[in-house]
N, C-alpha and C positions, 0 to 999 in steps of 0.2 A: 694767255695766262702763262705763267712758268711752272714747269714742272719739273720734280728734282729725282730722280732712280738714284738707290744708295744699294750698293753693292755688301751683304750683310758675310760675312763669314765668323768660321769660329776661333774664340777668344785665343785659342793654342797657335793659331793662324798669323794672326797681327802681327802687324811687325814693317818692314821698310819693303811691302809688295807691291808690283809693279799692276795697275789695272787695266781689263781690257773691256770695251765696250762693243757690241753686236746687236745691228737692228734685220730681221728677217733672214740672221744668216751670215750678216756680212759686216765686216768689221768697219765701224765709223768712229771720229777723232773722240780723244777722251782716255786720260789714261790717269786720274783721280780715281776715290773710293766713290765718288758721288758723281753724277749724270746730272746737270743743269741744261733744261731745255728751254730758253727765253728768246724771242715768244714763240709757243708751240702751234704749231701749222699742222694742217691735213695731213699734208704729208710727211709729217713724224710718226703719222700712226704705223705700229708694226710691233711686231713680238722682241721684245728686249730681250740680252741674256748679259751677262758680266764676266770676266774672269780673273783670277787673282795671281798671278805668278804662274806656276806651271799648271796649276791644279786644273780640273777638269771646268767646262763650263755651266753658268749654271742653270735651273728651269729656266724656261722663257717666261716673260711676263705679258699680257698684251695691254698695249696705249692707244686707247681712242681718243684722237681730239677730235671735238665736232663741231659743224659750222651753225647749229640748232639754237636759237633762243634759250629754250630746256632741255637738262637731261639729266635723268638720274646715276647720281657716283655712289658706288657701291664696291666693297672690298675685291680685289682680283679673284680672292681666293678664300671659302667662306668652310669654315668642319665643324662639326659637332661639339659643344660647349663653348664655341665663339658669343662674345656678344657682340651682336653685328646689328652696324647702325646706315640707314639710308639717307640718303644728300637729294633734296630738290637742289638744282642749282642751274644759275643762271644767268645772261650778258649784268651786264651794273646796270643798273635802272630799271632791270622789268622786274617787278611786281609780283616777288613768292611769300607773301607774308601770312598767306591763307591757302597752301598749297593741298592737294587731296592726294594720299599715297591708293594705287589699284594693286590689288595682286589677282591674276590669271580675270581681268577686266572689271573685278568688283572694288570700290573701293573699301579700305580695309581702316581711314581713319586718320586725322591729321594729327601731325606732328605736335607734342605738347611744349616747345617753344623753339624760335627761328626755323629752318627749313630744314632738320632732319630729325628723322623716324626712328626712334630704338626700339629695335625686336626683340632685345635682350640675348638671353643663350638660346641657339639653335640646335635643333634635335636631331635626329638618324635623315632628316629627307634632305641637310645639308651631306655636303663632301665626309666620309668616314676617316675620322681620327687617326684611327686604329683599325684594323680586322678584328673579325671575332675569335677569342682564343681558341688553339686547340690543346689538348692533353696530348703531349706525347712520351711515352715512356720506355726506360735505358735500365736494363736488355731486356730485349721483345718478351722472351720467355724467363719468367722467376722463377726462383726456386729458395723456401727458409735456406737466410743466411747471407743472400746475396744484399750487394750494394744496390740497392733499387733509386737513381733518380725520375723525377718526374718533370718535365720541364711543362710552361705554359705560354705556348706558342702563339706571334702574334705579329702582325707587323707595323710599323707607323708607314701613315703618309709621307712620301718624298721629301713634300712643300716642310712636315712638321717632324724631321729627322733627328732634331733635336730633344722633343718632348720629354721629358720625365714622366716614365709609367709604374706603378706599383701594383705585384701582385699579390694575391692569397689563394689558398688553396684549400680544399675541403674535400672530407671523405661521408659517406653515408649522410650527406647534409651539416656535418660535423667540423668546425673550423680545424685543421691540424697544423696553419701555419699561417699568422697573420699578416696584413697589407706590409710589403717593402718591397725594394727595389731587385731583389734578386726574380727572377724568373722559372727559378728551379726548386723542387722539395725534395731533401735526398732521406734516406732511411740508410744507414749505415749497415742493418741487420735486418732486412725482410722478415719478416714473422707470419703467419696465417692468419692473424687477426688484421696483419695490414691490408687482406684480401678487402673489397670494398669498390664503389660507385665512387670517382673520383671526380669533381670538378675544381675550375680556378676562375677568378676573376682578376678584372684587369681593371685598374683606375688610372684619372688623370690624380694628382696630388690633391686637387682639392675636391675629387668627386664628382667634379662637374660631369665627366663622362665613365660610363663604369657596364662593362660588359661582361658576361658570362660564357663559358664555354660549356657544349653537350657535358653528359656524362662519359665517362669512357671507366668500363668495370677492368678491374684490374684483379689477375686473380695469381696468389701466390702458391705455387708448388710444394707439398710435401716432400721432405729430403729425406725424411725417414719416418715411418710410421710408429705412433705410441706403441710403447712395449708390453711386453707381457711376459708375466713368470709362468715358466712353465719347472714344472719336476721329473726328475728322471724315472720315478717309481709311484703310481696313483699310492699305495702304503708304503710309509718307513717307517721301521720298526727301530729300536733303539739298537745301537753298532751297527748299521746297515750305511754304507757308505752312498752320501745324497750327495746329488749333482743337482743346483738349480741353474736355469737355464733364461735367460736377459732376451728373448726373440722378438726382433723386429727385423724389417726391412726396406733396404732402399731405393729410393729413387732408381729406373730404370737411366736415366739421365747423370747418376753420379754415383754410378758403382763401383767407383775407386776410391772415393770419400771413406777417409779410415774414421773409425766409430770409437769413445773408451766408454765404459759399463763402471755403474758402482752397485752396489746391493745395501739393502737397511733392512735390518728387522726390528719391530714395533718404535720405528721411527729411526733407529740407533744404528750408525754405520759400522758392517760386520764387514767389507771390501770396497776400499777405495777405487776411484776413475783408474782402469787401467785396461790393456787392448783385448783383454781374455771377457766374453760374455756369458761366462760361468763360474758360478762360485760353488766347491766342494766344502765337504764334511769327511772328513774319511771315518767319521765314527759317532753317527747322531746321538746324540742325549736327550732325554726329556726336555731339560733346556731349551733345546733348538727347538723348539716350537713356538709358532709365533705367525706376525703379520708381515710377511715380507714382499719389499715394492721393491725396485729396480730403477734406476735414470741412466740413460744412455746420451751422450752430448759429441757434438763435433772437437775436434783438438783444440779451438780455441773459447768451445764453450759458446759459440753466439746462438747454436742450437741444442735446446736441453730439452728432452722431455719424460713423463717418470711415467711408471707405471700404473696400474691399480694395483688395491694392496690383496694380498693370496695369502688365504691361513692354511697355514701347513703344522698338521699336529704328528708328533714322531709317540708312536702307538708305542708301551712300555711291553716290553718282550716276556720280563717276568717281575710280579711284584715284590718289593721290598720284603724278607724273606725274616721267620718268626721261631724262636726257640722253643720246641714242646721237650719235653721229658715224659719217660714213660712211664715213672709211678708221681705218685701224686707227693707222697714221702719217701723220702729215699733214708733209709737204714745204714748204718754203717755194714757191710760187707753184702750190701745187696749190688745184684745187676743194674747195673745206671746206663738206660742209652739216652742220649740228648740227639735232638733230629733237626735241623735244618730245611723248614717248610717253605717252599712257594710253589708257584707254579706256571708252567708256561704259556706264553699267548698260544690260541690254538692254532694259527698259522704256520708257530713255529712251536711244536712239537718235537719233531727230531733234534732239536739244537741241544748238544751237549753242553752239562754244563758240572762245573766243579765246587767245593765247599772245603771250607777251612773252618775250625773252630778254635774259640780264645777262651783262656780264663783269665781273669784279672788282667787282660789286656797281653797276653802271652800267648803266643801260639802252641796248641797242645796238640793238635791234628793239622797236618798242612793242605794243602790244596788237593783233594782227587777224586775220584768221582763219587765215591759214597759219601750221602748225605746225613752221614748218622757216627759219631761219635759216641764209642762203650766203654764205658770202664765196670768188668767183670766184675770185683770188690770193691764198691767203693766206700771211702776211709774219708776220715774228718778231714784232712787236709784238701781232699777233692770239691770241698765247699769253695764257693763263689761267683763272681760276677760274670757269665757266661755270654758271648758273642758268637756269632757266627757268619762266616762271608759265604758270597755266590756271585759266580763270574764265568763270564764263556772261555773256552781256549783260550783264543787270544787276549783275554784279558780287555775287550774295549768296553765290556760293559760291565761293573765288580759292584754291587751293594752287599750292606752289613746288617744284619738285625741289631734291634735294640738291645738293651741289657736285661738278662732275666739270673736274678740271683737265686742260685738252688744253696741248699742246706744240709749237709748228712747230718741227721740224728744218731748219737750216740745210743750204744748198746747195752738196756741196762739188766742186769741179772738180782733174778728176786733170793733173799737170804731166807733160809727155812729156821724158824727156831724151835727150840728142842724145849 
């Protein structure tokens, strides 16, 4: 019979190369892409190899011709998702038109027309396609922020160095990156929720063959620990200079990693991102109190993370302060004292403090430490709309009472008649 070996390379390949042929080792005539063996003898059998120009030589092949009435022809080289078909075959004229195929001595079934057998695709107990993947993952140890890829390691068969494989990849059971030809899944920004049981699988294009790799848990490092508000003083009081404080810490692994801090209170940014993880007051107000979180992020931001929120209430030192007068009427040429009432938180008792009072929005007593404005005679003119302020030394914390209008009654003198 003639037999013909074609010398296969790749398409990038082709071109005006020179061929070399190799039976057992040793170079025999033939210097085409195709080997014609007419007629093929006993002793042609031997392990074929080709080569093309300089390029390396290739697998062997092995050629049995045999001097046997029958024998079965079957692919050299047989992997997983093949469909692979068997050959009775036989001299011309002997008689296979009802041939019985055996496998491991049992027969398994004749051929449904001429003399060969289709098994169709073959499964894992043929030659493996592929290896089974592995996960391997770039850099060994993570930590939030890093570039984490993952690759899905695998190798082809020699014979099938060609094949098109496509992978996928999955977390927690979780698809994260569907069937294609890349072999790697990258995360640009590690996060802790990337932490997770990784596997990938590996297919031919059309599925025919499709394998899985183990898990392999993959676990991302903390760069900095959620933060926390903390305050300089368990009470502040109103002008009491507060320090709030952004504390977290880092990674033992990246303690040069520079941090910027922002602060919000009830949701509203009172200090932007910047390298200070403290925000002052030098002079608390009622105002400042409130629900106040913190977010702490790396320079470029890939790691952010915020706080819980901390109410923090600034205890009012002394209440908004009230105008009494000391008669109920005041007469023209009586003593008029007007008093400026509050009083202090009892924490802060000692705290000195000062009083000013207005009339008609005019200052008539200015700021000092008596609480109590007297006018010895007071006279019609001394009617009106009376105010009065209270404020510490330094002036960080100043409230005004409301308006209380007093009245001098004129003096009236009764006539006697005669």
């Amino acid at each position: 019979e003639s037999v013909t070996l074609s010398c296969n390379v790749a398409p990038t390949a082709q071109g005006n190369l020179g061929y070399s042929w190799y039976r057992d080792g040793q170079r025999i005539p033939g210097d085409q892409q195709s080997l014609v063996i007419q007629p093929a003898k006993v002793t042609d059998s031997g392990d074929y190899q080709c080569q093309a120009g300089a390029s390396e030589r290739s697998d062997s092949i092995r050629l049995d011709v045999n001097s046997n009435w029958l024998i079965l022809q079957a692919p050299p080289a047989v992997y997983e998702g093949d469909s692979l078909s068997l050959r009775c075959h036989s001299w011309s004229g002997y008689d296979t038109r009802k041939p019985v195929f055996y496998k491991d001595n049992k027969a398994i079934g004749s051929p449904v027309s001429g003399s060969e057998l289709q098994i169709g695709r073959v499964g894992v107990t043929a030659s493996a396609l592929f290896s089974y993947p592995l996960i391997k993952v770039s850099p060994y140890s993570l930590i939030e922020g890093d570039h984490m890829t993952i690759t899905c390691d695998t190798e082809l068969s020699p014979r099938r160095e060609t094949t098109e494989l496509q992978f996928a990849f999955y977390r927690n059971g979780h698809i994260v990156q569907g069937f294609s030809l890349s072999n790697q899944y990258g995360v640009p920004s590690a996060q802790l929720e990337d932490s997770g049981n990784y596997t990938c699988e590996v297919q031919t294009p059309t599925g025919s063959v499709r394998k899985r790799s183990r898990e392999a848990h993959i676990h991302i490092q903390e760069i900095v620990s959620y933060p926390q508000i903390k305050v300089s003083s368990d009470q502040v009081t109103e002008g009491d200079h507060m320090t709030i404080t952004c504390d977290t810490e880092l990674s033992s692994h990246r303690e040069t990693t520079e941090l910027q801090f922002a602060f919000y209170r009830n949701g509203h940014n009172v200090q932007g991102f910047s390298l200070s993880n403290q925000y002052g007051v030098p002079s608390a107000q009622l105002e400042d109190s409130g629900n106040y979180t913190c977010e702490v992020q790396t320079p470029t931001g890939s790691v952010r993370k915020k706080s819980r929120e901390a109410h923090i209430h600034i205890q009012e030192l002394f209440p908004y302060p009230q105008i009494q007068v000391s008669l109920h009427q005041v007469t023209e040429g009586d003593n008029m004292t007007i008093t400026c009432d509050t009083e202090l938180h009892p924490h802060r008792e000692t705290t000195e403090l000062q009083f000013a009072f207005y009339r008609n929005g005019y200052n008539v007593q200015g700021f000092s430490l008596s609480n109590q404005y007297g006018v010895p005679s007071a006279q019609l003119e001394d009617s009106g709309n009376y105010t009065c302020e209270v404020q510490t030394p330094t002036g960080s914390v100043r409230k005004r009472s409301n308006m209380a209008h007093i009245h001098i009654q004129g003096e009236h003198k009764q006539l006697l008649k005669l």
